[in-house]
C-alpha positions in Angstrom: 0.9 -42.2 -31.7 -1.7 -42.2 -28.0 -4.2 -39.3 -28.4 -3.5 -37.2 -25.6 -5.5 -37.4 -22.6 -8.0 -34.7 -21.8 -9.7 -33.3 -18.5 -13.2 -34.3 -19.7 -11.7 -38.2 -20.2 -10.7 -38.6 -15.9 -13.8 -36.7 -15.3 -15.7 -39.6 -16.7 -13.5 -42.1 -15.3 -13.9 -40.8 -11.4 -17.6 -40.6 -12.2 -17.4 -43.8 -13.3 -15.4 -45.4 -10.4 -17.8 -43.2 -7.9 -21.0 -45.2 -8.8 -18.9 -48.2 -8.7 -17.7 -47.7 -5.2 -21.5 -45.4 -4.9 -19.8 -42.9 -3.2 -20.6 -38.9 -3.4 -17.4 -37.1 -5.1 -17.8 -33.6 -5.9 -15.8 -32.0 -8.0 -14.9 -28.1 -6.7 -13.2 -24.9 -7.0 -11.4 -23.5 -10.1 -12.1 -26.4 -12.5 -16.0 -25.8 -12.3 -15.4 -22.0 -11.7 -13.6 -21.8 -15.5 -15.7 -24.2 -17.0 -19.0 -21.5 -15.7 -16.4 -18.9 -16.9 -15.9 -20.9 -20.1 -12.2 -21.2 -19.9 -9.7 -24.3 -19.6 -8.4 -25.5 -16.3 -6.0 -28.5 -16.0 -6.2 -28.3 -12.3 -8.9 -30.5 -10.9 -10.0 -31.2 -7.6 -12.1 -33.8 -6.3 -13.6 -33.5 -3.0 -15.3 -36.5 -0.8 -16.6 -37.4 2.5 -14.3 -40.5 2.4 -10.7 -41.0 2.9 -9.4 -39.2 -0.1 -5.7 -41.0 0.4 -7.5 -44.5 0.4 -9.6 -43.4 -3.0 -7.0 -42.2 -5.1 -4.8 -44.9 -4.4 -7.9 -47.5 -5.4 -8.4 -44.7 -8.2 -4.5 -45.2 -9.8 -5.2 -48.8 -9.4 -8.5 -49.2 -11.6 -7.4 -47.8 -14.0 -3.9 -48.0 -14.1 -2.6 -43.8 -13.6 0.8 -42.6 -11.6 1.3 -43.4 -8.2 -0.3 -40.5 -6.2 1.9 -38.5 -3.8 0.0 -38.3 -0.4 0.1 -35.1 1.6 -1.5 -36.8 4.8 -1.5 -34.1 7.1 -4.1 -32.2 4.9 -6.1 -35.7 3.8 -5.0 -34.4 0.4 -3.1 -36.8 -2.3 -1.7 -35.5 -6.0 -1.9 -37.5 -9.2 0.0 -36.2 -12.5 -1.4 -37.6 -15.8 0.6 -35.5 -18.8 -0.1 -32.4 -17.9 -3.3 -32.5 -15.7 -3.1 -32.6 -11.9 -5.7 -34.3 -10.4 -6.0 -33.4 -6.3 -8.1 -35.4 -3.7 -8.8 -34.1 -0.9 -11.1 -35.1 1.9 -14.1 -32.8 2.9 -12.0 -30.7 5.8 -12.6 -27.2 8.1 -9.7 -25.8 8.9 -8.5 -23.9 12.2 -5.4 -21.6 12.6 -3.2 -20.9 15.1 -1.8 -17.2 15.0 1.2 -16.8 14.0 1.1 -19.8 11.4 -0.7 -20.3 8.0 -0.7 -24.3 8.7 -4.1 -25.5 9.8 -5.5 -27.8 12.0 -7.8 -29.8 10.3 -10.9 -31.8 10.6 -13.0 -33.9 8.3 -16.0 -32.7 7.8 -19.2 -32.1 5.7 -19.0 -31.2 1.8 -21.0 -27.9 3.1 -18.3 -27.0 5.2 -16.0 -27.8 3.2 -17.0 -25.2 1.0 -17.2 -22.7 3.6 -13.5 -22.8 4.4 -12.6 -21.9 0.8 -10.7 -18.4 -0.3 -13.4 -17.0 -2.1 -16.9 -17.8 -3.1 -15.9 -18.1 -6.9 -14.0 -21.1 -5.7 -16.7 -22.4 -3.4 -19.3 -24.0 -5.5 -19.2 -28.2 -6.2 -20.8 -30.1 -8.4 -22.4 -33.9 -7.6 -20.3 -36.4 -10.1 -23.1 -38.8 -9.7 -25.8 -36.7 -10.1 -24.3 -33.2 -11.7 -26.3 -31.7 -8.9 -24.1 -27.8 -8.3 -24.1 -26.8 -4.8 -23.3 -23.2 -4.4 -24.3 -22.0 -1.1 -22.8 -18.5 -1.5 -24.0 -17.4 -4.7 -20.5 -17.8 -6.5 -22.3 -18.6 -9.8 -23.4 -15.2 -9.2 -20.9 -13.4 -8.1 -19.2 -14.6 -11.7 -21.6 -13.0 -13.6 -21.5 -9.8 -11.2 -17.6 -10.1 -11.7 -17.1 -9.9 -8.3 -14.2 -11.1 -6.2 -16.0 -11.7 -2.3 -15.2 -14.2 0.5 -17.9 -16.7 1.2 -17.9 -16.0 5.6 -16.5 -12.8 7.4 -13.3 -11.7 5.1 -11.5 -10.7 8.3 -11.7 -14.4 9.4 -11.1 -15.5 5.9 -7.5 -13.5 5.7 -6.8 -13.7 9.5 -6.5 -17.3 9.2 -4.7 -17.3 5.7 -3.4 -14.0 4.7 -1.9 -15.6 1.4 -5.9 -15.8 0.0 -5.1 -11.5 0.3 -2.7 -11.2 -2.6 -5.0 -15.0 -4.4 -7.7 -12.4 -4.4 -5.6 -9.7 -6.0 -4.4 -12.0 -8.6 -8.0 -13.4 -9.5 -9.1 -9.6 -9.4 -6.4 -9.0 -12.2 -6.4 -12.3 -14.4 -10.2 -11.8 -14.5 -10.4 -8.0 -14.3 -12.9 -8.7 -11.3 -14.2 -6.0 -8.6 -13.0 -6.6 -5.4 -16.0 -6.4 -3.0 -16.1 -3.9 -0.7 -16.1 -5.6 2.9 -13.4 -8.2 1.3 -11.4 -5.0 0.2 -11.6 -3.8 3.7 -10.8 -7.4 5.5 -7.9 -7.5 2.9 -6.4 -3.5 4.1 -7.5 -4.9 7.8 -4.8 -7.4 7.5 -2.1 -7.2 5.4 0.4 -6.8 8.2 -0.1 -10.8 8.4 1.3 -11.5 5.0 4.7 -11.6 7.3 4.2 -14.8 8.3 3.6 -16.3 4.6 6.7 -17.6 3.2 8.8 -15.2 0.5 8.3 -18.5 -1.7 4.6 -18.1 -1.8 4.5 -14.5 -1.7 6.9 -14.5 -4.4 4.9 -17.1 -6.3 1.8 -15.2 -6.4 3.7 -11.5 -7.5 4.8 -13.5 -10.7 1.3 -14.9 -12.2 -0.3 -11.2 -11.0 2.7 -10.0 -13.6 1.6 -13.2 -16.1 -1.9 -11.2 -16.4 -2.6 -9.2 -19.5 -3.5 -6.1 -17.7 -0.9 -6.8 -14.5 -0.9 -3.1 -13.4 -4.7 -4.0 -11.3 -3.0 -6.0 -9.2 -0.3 -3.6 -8.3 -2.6 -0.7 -8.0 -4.7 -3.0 -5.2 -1.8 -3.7 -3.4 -1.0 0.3 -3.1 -4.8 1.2 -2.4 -4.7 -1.7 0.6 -1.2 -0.7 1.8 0.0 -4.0 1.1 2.8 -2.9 -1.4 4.7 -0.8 1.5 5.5 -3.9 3.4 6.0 -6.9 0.1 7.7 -4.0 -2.5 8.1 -1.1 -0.8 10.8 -0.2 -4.1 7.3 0.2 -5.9 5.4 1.6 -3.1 8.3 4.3 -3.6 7.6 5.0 -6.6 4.7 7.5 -4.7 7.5 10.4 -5.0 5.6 13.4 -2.9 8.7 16.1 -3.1 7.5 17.1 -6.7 4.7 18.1 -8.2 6.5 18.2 -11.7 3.9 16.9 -14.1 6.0 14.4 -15.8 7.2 12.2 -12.9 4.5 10.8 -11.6 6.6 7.7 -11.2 4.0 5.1 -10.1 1.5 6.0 -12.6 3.9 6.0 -15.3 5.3 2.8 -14.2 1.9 1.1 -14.2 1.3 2.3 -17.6 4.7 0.6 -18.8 4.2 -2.4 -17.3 0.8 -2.7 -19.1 2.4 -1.5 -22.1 4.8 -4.4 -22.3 2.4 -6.8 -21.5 0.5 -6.0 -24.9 3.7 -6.5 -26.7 5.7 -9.7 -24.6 4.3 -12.4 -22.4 8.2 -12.6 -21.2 7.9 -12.6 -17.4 11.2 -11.2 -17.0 10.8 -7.7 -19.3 7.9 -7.5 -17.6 9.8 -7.3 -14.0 12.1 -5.2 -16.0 9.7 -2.9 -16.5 7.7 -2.9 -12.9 11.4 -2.0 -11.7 13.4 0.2 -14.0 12.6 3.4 -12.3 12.8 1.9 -8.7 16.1 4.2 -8.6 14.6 7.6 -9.4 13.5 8.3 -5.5 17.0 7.7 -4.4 18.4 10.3 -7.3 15.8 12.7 -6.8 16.8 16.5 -7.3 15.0 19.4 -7.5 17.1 22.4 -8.4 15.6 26.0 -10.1 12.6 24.0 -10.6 13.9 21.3 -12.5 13.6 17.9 -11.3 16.7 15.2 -12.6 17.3 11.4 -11.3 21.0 11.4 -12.7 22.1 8.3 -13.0 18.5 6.1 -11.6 19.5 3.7 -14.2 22.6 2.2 -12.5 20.8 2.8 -8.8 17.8 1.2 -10.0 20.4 -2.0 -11.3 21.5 -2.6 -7.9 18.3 -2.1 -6.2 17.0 -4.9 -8.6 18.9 -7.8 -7.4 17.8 -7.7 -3.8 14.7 -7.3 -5.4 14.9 -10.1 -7.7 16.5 -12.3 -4.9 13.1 -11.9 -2.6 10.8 -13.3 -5.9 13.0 -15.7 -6.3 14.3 -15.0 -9.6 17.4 -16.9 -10.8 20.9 -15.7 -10.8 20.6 -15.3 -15.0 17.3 -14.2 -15.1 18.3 -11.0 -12.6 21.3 -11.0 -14.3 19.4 -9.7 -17.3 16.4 -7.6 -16.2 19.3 -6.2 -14.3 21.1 -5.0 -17.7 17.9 -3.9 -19.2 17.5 -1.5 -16.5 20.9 -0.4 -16.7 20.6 0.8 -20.2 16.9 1.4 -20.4 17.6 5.2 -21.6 20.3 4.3 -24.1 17.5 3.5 -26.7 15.6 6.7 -26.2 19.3 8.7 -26.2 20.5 7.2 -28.9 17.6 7.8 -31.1 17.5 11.5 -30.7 21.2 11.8 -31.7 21.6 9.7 -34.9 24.8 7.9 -33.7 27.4 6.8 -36.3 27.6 3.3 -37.3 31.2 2.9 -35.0 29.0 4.3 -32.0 25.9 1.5 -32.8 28.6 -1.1 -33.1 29.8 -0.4 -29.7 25.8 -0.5 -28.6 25.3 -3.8 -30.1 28.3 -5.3 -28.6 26.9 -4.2 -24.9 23.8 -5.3 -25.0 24.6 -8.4 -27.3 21.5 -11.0 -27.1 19.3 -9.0 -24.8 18.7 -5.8 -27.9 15.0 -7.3 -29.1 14.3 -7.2 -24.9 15.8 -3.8 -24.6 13.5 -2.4 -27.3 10.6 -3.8 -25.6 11.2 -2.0 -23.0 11.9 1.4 -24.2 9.0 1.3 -26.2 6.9 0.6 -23.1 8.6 3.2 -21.1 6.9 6.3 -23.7 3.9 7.2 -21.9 3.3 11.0 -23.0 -0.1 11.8 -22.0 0.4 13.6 -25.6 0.3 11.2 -28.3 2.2 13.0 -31.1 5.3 12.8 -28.7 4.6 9.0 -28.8 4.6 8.5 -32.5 7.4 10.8 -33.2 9.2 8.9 -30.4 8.4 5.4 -31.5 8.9 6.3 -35.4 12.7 7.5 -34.0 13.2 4.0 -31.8 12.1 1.7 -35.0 14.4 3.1 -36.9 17.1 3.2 -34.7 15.9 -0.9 -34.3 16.0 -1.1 -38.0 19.6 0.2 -38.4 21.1 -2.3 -35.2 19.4 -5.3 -37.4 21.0 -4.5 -40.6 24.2 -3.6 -39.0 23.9 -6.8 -37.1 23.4 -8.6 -40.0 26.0 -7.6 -41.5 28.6 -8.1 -39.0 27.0 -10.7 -36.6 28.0 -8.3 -33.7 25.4 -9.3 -30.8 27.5 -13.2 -31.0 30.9 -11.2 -31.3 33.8 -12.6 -29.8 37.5 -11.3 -29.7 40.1 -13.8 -31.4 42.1 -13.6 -28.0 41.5 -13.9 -24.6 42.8 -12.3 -21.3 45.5 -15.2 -21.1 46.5 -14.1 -24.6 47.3 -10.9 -22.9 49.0 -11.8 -20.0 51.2 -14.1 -21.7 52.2 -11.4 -24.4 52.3 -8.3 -22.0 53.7 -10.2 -18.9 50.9 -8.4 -16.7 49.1 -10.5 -13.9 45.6 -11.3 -14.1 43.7 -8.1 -13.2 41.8 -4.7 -14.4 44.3 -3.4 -16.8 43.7 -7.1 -18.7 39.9 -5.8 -18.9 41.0 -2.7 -19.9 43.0 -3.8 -22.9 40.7 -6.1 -23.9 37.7 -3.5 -24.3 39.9 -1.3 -25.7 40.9 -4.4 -28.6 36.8 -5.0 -29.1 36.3 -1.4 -29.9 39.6 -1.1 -32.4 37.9 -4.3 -34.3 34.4 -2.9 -33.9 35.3 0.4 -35.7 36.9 -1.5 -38.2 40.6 -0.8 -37.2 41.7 -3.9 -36.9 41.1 -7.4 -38.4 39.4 -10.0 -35.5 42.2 -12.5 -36.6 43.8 -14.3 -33.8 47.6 -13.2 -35.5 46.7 -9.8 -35.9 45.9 -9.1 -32.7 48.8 -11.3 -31.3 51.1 -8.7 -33.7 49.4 -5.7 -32.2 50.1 -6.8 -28.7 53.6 -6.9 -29.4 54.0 -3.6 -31.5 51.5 -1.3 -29.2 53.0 -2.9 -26.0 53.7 0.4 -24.1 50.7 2.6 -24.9 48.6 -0.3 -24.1 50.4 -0.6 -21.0 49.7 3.4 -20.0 45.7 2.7 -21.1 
């Protein structure tokens, strides 16, 4: 079996081909930035004064790697080796036209190229050749200071490129890095120019923020820069002012469940789930006597989901199901307090099928009492209520449950068109054989059909 190839190996081998050829290549950006941070990078750039296109073709060649892909208009070309990407790009400045993020660009010096870069974390090089680092902006510094700056003016930097606003977010969060001040400020300064990135990148970036172990940094930078209101204003909702009822402080709260679930799931999806299962609770909002209620958020918040889901970019199945975890996000919690009958968990199980483990996650995110007996007695009642759905589901294989017949079935038997009422018979056939009533046999149900015809007709 071939050993698998590591980053360290292609270093070696573009040094190696550099003092062949004895040309400067410098390798930049976040490679050396997490090997100074001491973490592992598959991504690696190499940066030269030389045509970049021409060189990793000659690269492939010598020593016999994929065919790059050549992105000419940016001087860049990609190579994929397993799963390292190698990118070469020629030493360029960039300049932008306004209402565009795609560059003009120029080749230039390995200095400049450098200064053009997001952020100076990502702006220091290092000589192959020579291992010489060149760092004119103090990134290596800025690591240790944990500091998230741009290496020129930041209102140039996110003028030109307002994406490199919500980049800096996400490094801010995935390292839990300070924003510097001025960038902070250059970052507030121009948000309103995110509307010219694509809902792609935009999109792009909001997932890996929510891929971060602590993703609630990122979401609370976007609300302190204003930059939530215009990319999810359903969050930036979430800011309720028409109550000052201590326990819905929804965005807060929120936050606090999202970080909650990211200790217990790296699932993407729960974790959207949970950024978004209040999102209806503005919208339901009602204050009467004093009391504040959100009747019926849950199925609000559903809806509100997919259009939300449909701007990240989420697939149809995927919003599908952080859509259903929304909708029965307070079953959990509801049904723990009561101590339902096995009939009602049956009927539970058969709802949420698959999806229980995820729902679970949730709810047990969602407890954020700021008093922490509530949350033990809470989560004590939600295990055990998760410990009775296992052993009735192993018992009776009820989350993979499927009726004997289908809505044909039905029609044929009843002589009913296709429509609601064959819905309506059919749930009312699960929950018979769910409360035991009735045997899931194909003949059975065929029989009861026939014999219950007019009172299932008058359901």
């Amino acid at each position: 079996m071939r050993k698998k190839i590591i980053p360290e190996e292609i270093i070696e081998k573009m040094k190696d081909f550099a003092l062949r050829k004895n040309i400067q290549v410098y390798l930049v950006g976040g490679y050396i930035r997490d090997k100074i941070m001491k973490k592992k990078n598959k991504d690696i750039d190499f940066v030269m004064e030389e045509d970049a296109l021409e060189i990793a073709e000659e690269f492939s060649k010598m020593f016999n790697l994929p065919q790059p892909i050549f992105y000419g208009r940016f001087g860049t070309a990609m190579i994929e080796i397993e799963d390292i990407k190698l990118e070469f790009a020629t030493a360029r400045k960039e300049s932008y036209p306004k209402n565009s993020r795609k560059p003009f660009v120029e080749k230039t010096t390995i200095y400049q190229d450098l200064e053009r870069r997001d952020f100076t974390i990502n702006s220091i090089a290092q000589n192959l050749i020579t291992g010489e680092i060149l760092d004119p902006f103090d990134g290596q510094g800025d690591i240790k200071r944990k500091l998230i700056k741009t290496p020129i003016d930041p209102d140039k930097t996110f003028y030109d490129d307002p994406l490199r606003i919500l980049r800096g977010i996400r490094f801010a969060t995935k390292f839990k890095f300070k924003i510097e001040e001025n960038t902070l400020i250059g970052m507030k300064k121009n948000k309103d120019r995110i509307k010219i990135v694509s809902e792609e990148r935009i999109a792009d970036e909001i997932i890996k923020i929510l891929e971060c172990s602590t993703p609630s940094i990122g979401f609370e930078v976007m609300d302190e820069i204003e930059l939530l209101d215009i990319i999810l204003p359903e969050i930036a909702n979430l800011k309720e002012k028409r109550t000052h009822h201590p326990c819905k402080e929804l965005f807060p709260h929120t936050m606090k469940t999202l970080d909650n679930c990211a200790k217990m799931t790296k699932n993407v999806y729960i974790r959207l789930a949970c950024l978004l299962h209040d999102i209806g609770k503005p919208y339901t909002l009602k204050i009467e006597n004093g009391k504040v209620s959100f009747h019926r958020h849950e199925f609000v918040g559903e809806k509100m989901s997919y259009n939300v889901c449909r701007r990240l970019k989420i697939s149809e199945e995927n919003a599908r199901f952080i859509g259903k975890l929304i909708r029965f996000h307070l079953r959990p919690h509801l049904l723990a307090k009561e101590n339902p009958s096995d009939s009602a968990l049956r009927r539970f199980i058969r709802e949420v099928g698959k999806d229980m483990k995820a729902l679970f996650i949730l709810a047990k995110s969602d407890l954020t009492s700021r008093n922490p007996k509530k949350i033990k007695d809470a989560l004590e009642r939600l295990n055990k209520l998760e410990d009775r759905i296992k052993e009735i589901n192993r018992k009776d294989k009820l989350s993979s449950f499927k009726l004997a017949i289908n809505g044909f079935d039905i029609m044929e038997i009843l002589k009913i068109p296709s429509g609601k009422k064959v819905g309506i018979i059919k749930d009312y056939l699960e929950n018979l054989v769910i409360d035991n009533q009735l045997q899931n046999k194909k003949r059975i149900l065929k029989k009861y059909l026939i014999e219950n015809t007019d009172k299932l007709l008058n359901l």
